[in-house]
N, C-alpha and C positions, 0 to 999 in steps of 0.2 A: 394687574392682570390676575384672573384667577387659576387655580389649578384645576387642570383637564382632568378629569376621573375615568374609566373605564370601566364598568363590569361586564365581566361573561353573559351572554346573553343564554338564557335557558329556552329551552320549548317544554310545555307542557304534556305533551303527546308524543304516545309511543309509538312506531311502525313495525309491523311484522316481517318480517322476511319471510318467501318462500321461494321453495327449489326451483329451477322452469323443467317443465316439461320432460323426463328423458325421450328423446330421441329413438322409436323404435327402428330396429335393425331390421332391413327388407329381410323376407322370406328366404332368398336365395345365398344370402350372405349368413346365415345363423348356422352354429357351428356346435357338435356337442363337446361333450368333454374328453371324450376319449379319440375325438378328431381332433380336434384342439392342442392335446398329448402329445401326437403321434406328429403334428406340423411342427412342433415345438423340437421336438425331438430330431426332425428332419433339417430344423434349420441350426439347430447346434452339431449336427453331422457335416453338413456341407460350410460350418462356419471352420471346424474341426480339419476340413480339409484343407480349405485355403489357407489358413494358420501351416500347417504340413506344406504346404506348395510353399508358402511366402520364405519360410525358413532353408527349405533344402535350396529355393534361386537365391538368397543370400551367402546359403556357405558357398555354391557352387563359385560365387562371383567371388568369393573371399579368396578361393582355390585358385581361380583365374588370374584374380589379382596378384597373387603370389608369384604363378609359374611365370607372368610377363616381366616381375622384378627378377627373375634369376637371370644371371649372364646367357648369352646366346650362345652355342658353340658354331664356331664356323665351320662351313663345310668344306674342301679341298676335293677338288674332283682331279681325278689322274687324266692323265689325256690317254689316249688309247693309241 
């Protein structure tokens, strides 16, 4: 039997790539920059907040957690 040879097959031709198209942004959705800014800025405010809400309902529950581990004191009620 003889031995199987392989070579790399080549092409001689080059292809270009090109971009597609961008995609124009309809009229009513185009935004400047100083809107842009101000939304940005809007959503790191209210990001800002819920970070502050998520924190104070954890200590609260941390808190909670706590007072329900202390002993209970009983109550004794006098009869009248």
């Amino acid at each position: 039997m003889g031995t199987m040879t392989t070579s790399p097959t080549t092409t001689d031709h080059s292809e270009q790539l090109t971009f597609l198209p961008a995609t124009p942004v309809p009229v009513q959705f185009r935004l400047d920059e100083a809107t842009r800014r101000r939304g940005l800025a809007h959503v790191a405010a209210i990001r800002a907040q819920l970070e502050q809400a998520t924190t104070e309902r954890k200590a609260r529950s941390t808190l909670s957690g706590r007072a329900r581990s202390l002993p209970v004191r009983s109550s004794t009620r006098h009869a009248a």
